[in-house]
OpenMM code with the backbone's topology and positions (N, CA, C; nanometers):
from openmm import Vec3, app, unit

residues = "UNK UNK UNK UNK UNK UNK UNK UNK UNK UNK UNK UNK UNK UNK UNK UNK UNK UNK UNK UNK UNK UNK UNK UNK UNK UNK UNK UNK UNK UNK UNK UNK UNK UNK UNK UNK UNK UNK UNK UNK UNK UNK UNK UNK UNK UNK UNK UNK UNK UNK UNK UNK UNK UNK UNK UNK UNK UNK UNK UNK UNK UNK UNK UNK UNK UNK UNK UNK UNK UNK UNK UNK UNK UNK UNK UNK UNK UNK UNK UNK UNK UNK UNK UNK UNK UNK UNK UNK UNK UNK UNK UNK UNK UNK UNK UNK UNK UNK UNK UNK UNK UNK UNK UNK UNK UNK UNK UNK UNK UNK UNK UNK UNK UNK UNK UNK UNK UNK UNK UNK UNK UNK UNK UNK UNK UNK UNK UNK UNK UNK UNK UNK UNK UNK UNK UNK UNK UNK UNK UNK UNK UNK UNK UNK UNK UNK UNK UNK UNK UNK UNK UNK UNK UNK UNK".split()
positions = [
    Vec3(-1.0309, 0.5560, -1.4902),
    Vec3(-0.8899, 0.5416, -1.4605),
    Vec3(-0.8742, 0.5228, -1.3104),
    Vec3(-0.8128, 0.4364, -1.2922),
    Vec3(-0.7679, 0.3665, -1.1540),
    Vec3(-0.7014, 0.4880, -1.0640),
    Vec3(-0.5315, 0.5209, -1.1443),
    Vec3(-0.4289, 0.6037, -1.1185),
    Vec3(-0.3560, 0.6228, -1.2448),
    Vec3(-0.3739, 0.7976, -1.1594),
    Vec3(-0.3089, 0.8788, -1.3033),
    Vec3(-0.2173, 0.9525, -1.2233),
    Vec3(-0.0960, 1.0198, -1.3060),
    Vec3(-0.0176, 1.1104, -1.2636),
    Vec3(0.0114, 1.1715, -1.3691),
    Vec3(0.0387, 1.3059, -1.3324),
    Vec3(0.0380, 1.3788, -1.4186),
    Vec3(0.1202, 1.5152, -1.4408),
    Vec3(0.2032, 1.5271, -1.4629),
    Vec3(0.3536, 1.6181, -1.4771),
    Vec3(0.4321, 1.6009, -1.3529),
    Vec3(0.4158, 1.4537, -1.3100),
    Vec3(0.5091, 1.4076, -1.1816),
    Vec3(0.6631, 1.4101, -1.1517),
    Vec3(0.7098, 1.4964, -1.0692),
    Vec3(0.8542, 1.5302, -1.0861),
    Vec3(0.9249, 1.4888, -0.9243),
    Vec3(1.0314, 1.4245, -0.9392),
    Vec3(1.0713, 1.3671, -0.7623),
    Vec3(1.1910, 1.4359, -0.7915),
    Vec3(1.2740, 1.4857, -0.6817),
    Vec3(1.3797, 1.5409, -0.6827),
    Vec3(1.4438, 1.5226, -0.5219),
    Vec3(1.5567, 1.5092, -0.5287),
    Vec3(1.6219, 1.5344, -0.4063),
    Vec3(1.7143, 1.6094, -0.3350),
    Vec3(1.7160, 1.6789, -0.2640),
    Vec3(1.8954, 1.7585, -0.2557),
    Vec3(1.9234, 1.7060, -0.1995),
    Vec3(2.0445, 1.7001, -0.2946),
    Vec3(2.2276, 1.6016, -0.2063),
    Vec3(2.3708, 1.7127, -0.2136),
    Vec3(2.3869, 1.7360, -0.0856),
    Vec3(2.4503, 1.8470, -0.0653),
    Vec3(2.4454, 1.9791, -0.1314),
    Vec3(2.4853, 2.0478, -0.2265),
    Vec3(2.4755, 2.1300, -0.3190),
    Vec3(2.4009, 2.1586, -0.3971),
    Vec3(2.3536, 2.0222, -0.4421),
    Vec3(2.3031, 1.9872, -0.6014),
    Vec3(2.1829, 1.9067, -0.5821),
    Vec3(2.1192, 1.9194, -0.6834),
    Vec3(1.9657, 1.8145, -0.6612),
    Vec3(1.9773, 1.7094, -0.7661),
    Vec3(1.8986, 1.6173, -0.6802),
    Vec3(1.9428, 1.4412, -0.7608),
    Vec3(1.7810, 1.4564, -0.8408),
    Vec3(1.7499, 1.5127, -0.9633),
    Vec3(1.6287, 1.4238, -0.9860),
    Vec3(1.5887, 1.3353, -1.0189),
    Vec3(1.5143, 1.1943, -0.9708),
    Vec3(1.4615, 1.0885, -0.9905),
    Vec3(1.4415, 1.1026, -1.1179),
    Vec3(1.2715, 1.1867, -1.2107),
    Vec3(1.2208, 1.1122, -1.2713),
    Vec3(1.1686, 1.3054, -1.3108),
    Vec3(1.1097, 1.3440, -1.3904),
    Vec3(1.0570, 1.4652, -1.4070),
    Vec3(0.9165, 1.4594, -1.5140),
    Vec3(0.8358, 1.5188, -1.4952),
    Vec3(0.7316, 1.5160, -1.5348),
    Vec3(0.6772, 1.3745, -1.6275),
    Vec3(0.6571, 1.2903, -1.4979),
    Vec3(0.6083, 1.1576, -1.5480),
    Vec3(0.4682, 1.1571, -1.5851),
    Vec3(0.4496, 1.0953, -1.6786),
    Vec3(0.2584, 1.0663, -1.7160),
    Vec3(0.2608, 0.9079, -1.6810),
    Vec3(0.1735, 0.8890, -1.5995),
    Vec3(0.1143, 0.7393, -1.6083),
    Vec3(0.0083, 0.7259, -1.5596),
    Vec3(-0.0445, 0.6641, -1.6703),
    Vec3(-0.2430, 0.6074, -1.6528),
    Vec3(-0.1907, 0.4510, -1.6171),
    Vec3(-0.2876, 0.4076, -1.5381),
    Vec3(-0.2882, 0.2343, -1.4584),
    Vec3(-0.4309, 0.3124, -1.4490),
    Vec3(-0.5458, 0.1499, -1.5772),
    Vec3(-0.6632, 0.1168, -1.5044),
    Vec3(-0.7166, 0.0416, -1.4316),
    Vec3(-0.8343, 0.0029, -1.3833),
    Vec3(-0.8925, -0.0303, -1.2972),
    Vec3(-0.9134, -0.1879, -1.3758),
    Vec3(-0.8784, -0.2574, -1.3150),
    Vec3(-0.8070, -0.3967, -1.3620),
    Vec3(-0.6909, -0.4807, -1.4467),
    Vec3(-0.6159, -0.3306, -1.4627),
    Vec3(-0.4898, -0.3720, -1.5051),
    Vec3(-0.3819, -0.4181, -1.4517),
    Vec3(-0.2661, -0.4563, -1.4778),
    Vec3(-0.1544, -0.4794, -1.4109),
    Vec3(-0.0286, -0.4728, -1.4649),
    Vec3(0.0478, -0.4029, -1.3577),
    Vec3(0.1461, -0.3159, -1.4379),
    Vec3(0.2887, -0.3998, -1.3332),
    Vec3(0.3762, -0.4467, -1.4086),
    Vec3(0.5354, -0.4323, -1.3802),
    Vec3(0.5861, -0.3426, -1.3726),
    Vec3(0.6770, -0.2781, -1.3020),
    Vec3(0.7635, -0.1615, -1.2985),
    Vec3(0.8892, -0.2561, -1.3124),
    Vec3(0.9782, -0.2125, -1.3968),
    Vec3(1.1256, -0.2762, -1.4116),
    Vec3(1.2046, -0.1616, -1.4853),
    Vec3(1.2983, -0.2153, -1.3900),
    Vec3(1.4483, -0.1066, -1.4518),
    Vec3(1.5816, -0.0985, -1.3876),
    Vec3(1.6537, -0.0293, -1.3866),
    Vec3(1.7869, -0.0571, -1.3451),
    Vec3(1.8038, -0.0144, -1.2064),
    Vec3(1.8600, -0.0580, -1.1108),
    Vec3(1.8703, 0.0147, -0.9615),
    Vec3(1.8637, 0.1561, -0.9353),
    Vec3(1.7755, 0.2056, -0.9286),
    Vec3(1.8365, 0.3450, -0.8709),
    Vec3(1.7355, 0.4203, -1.0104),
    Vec3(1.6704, 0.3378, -1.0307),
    Vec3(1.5647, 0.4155, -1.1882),
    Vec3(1.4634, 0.5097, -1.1039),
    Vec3(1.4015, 0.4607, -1.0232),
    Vec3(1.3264, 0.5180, -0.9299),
    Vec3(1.2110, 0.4807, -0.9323),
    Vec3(1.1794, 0.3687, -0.9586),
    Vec3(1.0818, 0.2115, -0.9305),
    Vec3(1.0379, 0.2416, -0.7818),
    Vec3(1.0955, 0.2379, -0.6725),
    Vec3(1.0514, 0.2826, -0.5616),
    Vec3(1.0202, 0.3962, -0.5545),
    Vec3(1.0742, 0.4827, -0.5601),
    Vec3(1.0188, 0.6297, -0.5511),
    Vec3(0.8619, 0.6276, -0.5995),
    Vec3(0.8600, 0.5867, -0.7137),
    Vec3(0.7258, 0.6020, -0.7806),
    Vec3(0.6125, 0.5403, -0.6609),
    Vec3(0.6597, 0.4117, -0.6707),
    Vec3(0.5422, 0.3162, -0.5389),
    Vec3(0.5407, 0.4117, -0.4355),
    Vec3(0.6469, 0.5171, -0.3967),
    Vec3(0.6153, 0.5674, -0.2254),
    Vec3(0.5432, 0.6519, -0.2548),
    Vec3(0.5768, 0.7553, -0.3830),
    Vec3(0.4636, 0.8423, -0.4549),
    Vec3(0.3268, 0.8436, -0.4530),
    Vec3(0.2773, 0.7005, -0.5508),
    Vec3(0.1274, 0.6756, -0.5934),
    Vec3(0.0774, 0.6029, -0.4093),
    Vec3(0.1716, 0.5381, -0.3655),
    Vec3(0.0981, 0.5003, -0.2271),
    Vec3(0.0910, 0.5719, -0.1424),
    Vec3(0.1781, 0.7274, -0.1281),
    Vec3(0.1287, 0.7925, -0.0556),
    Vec3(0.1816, 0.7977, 0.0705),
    Vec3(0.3109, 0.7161, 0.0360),
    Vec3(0.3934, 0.7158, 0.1902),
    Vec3(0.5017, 0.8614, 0.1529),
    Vec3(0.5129, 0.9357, 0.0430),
    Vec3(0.5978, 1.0262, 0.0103),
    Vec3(0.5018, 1.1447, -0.0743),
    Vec3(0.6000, 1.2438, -0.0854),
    Vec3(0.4680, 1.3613, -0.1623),
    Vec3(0.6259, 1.3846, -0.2407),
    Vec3(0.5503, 1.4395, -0.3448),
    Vec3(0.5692, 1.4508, -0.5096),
    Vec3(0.6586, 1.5935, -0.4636),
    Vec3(0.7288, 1.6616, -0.6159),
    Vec3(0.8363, 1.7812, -0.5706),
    Vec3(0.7507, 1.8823, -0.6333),
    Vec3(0.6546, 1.7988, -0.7189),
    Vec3(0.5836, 1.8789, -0.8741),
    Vec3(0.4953, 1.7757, -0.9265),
    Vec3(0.3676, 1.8105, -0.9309),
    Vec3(0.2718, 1.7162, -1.0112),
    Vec3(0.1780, 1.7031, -0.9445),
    Vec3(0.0732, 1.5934, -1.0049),
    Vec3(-0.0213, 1.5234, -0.9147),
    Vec3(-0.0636, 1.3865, -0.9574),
    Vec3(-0.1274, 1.3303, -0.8398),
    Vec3(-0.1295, 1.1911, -0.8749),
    Vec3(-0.3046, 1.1388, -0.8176),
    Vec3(-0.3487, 1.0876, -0.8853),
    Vec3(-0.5079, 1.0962, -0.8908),
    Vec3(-0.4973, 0.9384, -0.8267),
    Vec3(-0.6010, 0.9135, -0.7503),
    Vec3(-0.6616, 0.7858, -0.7201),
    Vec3(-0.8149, 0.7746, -0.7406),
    Vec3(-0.8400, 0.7928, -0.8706),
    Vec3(-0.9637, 0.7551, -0.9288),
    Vec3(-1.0039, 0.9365, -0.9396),
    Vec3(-1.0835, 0.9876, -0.8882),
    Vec3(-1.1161, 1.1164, -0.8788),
    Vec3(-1.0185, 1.1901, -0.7816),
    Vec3(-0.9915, 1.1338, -0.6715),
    Vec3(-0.8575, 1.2126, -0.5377),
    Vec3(-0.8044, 1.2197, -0.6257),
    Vec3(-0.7500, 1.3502, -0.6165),
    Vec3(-0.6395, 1.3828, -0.5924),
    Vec3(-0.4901, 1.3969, -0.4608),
    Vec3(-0.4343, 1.2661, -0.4354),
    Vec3(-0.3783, 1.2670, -0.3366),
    Vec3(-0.2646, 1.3522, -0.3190),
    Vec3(-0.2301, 1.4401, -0.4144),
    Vec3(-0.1342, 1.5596, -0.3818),
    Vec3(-0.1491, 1.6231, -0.3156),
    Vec3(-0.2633, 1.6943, -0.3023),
    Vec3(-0.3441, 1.7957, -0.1888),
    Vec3(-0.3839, 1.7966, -0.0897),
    Vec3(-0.3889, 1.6226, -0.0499),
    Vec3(-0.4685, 1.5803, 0.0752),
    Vec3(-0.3280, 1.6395, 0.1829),
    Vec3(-0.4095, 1.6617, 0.3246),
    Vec3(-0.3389, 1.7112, 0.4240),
    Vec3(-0.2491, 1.6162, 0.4463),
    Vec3(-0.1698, 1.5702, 0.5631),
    Vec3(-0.1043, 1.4932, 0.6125),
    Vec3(-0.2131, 1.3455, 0.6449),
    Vec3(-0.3037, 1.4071, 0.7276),
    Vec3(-0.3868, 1.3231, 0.8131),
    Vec3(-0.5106, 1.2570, 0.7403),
    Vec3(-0.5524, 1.3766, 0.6095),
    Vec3(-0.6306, 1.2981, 0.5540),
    Vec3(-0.5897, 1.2127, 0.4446),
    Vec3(-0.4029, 1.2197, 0.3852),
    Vec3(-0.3499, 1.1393, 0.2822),
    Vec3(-0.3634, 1.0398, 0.4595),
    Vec3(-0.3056, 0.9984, 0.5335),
    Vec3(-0.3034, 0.8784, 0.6279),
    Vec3(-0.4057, 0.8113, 0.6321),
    Vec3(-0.5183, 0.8529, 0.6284),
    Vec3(-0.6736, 0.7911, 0.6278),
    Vec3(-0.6778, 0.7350, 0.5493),
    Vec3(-0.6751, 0.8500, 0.4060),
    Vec3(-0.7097, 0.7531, 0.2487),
    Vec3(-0.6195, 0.6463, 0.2264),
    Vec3(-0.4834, 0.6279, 0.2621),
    Vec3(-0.4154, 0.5345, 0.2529),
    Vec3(-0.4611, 0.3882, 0.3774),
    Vec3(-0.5282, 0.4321, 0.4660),
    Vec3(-0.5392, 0.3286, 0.5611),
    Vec3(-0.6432, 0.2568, 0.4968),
    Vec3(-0.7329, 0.3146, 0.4443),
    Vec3(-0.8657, 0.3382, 0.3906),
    Vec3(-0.9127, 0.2156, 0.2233),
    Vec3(-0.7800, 0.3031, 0.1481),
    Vec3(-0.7724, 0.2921, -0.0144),
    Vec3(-0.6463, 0.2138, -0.0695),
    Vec3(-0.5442, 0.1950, -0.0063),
    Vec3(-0.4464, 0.1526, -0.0411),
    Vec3(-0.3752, -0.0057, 0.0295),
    Vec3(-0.3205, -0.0970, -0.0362),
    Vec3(-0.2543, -0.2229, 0.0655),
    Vec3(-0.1522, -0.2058, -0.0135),
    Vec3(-0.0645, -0.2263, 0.0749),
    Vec3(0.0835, -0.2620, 0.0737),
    Vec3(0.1462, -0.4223, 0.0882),
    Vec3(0.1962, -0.4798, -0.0013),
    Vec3(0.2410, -0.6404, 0.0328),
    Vec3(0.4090, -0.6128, 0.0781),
    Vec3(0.4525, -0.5609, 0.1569),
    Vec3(0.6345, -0.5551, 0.1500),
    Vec3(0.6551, -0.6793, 0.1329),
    Vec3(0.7872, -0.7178, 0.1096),
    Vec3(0.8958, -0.7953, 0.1235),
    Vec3(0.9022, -0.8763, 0.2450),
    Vec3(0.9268, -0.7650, 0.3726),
    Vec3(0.9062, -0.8129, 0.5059),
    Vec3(0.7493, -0.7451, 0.5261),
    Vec3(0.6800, -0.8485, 0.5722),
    Vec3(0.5200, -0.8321, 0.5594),
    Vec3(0.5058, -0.7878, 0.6650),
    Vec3(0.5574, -0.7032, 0.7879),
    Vec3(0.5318, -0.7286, 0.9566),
    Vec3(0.4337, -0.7763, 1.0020),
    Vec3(0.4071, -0.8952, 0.9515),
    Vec3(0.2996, -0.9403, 1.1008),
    Vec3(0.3538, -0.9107, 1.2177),
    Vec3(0.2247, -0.9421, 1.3122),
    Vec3(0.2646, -0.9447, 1.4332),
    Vec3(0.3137, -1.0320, 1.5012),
    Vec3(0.3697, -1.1404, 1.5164),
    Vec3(0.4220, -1.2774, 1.4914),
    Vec3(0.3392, -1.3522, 1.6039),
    Vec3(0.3204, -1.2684, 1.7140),
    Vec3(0.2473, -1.3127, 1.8715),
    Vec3(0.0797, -1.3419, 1.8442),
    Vec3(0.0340, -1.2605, 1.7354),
    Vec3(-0.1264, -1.2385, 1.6513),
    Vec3(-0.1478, -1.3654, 1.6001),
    Vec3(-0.2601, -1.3893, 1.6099),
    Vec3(-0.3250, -1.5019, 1.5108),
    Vec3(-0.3277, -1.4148, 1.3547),
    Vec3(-0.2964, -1.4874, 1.2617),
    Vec3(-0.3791, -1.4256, 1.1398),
    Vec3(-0.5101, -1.3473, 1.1094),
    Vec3(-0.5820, -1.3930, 1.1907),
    Vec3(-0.7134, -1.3678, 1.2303),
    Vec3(-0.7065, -1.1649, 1.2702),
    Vec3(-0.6258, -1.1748, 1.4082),
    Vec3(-0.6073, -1.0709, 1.4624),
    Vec3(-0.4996, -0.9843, 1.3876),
    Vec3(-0.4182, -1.0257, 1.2952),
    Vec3(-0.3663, -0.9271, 1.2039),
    Vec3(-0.4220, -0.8688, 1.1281),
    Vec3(-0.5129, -0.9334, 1.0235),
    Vec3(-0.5918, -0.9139, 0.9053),
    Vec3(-0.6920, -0.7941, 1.0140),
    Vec3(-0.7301, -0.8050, 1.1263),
    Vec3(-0.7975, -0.7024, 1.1978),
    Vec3(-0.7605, -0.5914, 1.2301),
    Vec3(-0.6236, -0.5685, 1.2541),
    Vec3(-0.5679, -0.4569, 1.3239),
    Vec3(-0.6469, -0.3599, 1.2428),
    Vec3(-0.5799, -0.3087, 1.1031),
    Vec3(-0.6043, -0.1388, 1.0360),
    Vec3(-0.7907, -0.1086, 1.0601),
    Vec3(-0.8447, -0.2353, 1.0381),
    Vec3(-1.0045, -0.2485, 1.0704),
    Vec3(-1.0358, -0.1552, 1.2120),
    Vec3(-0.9548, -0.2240, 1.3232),
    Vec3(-1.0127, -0.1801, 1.4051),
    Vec3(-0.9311, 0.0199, 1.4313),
    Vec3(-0.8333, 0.0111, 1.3943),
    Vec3(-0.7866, 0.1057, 1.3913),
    Vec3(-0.8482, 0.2264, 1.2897),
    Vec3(-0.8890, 0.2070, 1.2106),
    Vec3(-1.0310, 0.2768, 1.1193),
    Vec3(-1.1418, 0.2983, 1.2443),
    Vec3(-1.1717, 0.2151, 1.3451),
    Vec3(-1.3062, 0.2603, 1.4160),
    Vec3(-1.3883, 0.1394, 1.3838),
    Vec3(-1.3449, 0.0393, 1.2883),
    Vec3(-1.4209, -0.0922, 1.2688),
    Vec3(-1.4782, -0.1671, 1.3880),
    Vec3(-1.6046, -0.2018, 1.4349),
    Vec3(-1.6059, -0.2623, 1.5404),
    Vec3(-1.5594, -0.3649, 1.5675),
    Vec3(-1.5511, -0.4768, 1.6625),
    Vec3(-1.4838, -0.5616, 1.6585),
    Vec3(-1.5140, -0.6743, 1.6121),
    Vec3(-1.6575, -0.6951, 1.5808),
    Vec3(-1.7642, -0.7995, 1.5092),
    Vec3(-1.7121, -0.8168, 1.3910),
    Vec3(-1.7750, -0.6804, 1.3504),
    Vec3(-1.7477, -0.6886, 1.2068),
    Vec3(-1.5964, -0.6910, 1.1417),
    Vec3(-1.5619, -0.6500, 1.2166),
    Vec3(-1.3849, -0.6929, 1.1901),
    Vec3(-1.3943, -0.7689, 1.1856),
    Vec3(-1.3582, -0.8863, 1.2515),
    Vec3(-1.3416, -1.0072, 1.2571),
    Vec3(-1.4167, -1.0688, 1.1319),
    Vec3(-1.5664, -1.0098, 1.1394),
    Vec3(-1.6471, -1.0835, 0.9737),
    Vec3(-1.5609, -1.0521, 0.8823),
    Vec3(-1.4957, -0.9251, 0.8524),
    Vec3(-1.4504, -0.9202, 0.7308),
    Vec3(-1.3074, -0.9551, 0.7066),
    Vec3(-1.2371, -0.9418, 0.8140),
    Vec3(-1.0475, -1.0125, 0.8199),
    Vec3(-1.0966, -1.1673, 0.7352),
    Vec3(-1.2128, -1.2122, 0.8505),
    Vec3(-1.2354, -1.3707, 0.7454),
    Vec3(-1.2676, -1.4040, 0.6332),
    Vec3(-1.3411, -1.3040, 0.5933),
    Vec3(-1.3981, -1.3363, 0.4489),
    Vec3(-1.2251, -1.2780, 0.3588),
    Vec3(-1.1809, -1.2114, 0.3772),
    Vec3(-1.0523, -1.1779, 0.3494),
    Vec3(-0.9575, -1.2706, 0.3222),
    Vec3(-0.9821, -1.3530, 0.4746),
    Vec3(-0.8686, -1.4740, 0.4565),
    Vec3(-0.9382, -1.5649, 0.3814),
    Vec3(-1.0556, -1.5587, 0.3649),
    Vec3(-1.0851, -1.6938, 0.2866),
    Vec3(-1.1140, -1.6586, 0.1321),
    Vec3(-1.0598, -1.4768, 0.1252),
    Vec3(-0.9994, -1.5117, -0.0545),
    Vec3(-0.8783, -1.5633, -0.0942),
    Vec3(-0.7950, -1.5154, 0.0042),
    Vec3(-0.6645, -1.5623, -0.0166),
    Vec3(-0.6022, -1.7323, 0.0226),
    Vec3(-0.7396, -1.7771, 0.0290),
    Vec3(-0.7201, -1.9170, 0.1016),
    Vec3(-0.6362, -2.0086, 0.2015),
    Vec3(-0.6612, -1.9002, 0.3233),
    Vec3(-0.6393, -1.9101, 0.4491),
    Vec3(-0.7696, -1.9113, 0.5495),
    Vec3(-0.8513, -1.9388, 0.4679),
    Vec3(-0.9960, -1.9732, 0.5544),
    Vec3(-0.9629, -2.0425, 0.7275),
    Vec3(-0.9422, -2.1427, 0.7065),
    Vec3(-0.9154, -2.2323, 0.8151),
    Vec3(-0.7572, -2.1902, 0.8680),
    Vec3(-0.6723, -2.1295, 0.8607),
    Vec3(-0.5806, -2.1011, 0.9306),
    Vec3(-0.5889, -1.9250, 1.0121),
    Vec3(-0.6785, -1.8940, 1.0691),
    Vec3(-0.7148, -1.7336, 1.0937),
    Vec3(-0.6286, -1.7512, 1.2485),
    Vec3(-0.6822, -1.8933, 1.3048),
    Vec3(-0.6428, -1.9087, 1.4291),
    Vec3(-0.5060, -1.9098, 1.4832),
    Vec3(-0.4526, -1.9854, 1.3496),
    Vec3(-0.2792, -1.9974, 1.3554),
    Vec3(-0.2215, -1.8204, 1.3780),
    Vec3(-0.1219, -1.8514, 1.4880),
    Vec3(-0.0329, -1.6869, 1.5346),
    Vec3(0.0986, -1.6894, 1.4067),
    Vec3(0.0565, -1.5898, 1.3647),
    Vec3(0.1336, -1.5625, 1.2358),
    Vec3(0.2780, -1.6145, 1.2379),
    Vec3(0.3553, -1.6374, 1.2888),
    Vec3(0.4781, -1.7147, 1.3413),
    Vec3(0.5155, -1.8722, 1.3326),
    Vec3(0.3630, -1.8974, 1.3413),
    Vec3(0.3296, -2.0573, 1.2774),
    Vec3(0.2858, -2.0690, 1.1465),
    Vec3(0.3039, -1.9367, 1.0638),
    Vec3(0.2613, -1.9647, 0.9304),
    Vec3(0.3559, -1.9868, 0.8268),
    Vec3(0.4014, -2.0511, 0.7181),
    Vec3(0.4891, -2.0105, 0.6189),
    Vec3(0.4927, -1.9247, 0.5876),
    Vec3(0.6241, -1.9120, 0.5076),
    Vec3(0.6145, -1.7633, 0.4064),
    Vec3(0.5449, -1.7026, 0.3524),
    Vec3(0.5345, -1.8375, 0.2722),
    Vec3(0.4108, -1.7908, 0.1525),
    Vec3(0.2355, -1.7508, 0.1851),
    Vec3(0.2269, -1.8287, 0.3405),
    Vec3(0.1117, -1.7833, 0.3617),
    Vec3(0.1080, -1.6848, 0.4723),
    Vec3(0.2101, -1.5955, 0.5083),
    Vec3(0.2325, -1.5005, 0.5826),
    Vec3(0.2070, -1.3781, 0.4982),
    Vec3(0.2514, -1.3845, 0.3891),
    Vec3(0.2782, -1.2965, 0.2427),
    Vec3(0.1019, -1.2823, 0.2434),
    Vec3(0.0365, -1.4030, 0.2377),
    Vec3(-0.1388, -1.4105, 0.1912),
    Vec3(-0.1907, -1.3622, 0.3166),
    Vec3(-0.1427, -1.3578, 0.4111),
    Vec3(-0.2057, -1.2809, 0.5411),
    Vec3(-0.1797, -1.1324, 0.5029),
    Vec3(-0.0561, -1.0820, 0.4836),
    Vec3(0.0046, -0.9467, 0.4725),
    Vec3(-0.1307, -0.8659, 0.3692),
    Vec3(-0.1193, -0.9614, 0.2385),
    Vec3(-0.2385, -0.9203, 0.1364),
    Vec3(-0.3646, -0.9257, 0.1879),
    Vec3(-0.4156, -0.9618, 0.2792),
    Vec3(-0.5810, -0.9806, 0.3047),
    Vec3(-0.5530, -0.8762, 0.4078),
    Vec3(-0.4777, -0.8375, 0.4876),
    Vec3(-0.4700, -0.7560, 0.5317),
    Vec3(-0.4840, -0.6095, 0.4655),
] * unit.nanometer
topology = app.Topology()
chain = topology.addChain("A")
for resn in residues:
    res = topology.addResidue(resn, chain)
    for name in ("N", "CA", "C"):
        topology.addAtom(name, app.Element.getBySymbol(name[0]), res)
């Protein structure tokens, strides 16, 4: 199993009273599956993504990333495993717009402690899954959408 959660409960207080999202959720996602989340505004479709990615902690539960358990991890070591284990594609992708592609797909690399060689080896082999091989050089600002989006992902 990829990601599991398991008696997952989000809650919020809003003034007085607590808003709960979602309460003891189960969800298995395996390791080559692919999952839609859909539902009505305000279902808590996001909540869940900030949950399993680890940009938010749970009220009640836990949520496994293969054997982790990322409920438990400290602050600093959920930041690692996420720098580490997790990609994010937003909406707004922030490149760096001034960066080559090249030097985006590098940043979290070098920010891990990646040297700068091998960074660079692997941002490329990166870009050249997402088939941006030959555009690494282009500064993200000169890229389209769609291949700003394929930078964001190889990143």
């Amino acid at each position: 199993m990829a990601i599991q959660t398991v008696a997952l409960t989000k809650q919020y207080r809003s003034g007085t009273s607590d808003l709960v999202v979602f309460s003891d959720l189960e969800l298995s996602i395996y390791k080559g599956e692919r999952v839609a989340l859909v539902g009505e505004s305000g279902a808590g479709k996001s909540t869940l993504l900030h949950l399993v990615g680890g940009l938010d902690r749970p009220t009640r539960g836990t949520i496994y990333f293969g054997a982790t358990n990322i409920s438990t991890l400290s602050d600093t070591a959920l930041a690692e495993f996420r720098n580490r284990e997790i990609g994010f594609v937003w909406q707004n992708h922030s490149l760096l717009p001034e960066f080559t592609a090249l030097e985006n797909v590098m940043m979290p690399l070098l920010i891990r402690g990646v040297a700068a060689g091998q960074a660079a080896r692997i941002a490329q082999a990166r870009l050249n899954e997402v088939g941006l091989g030959n555009r690494g050089w282009h500064r993200a600002g000169e890229l389209s959408g769609g291949e700003q989006q394929r930078v964001a992902l190889a990143r």
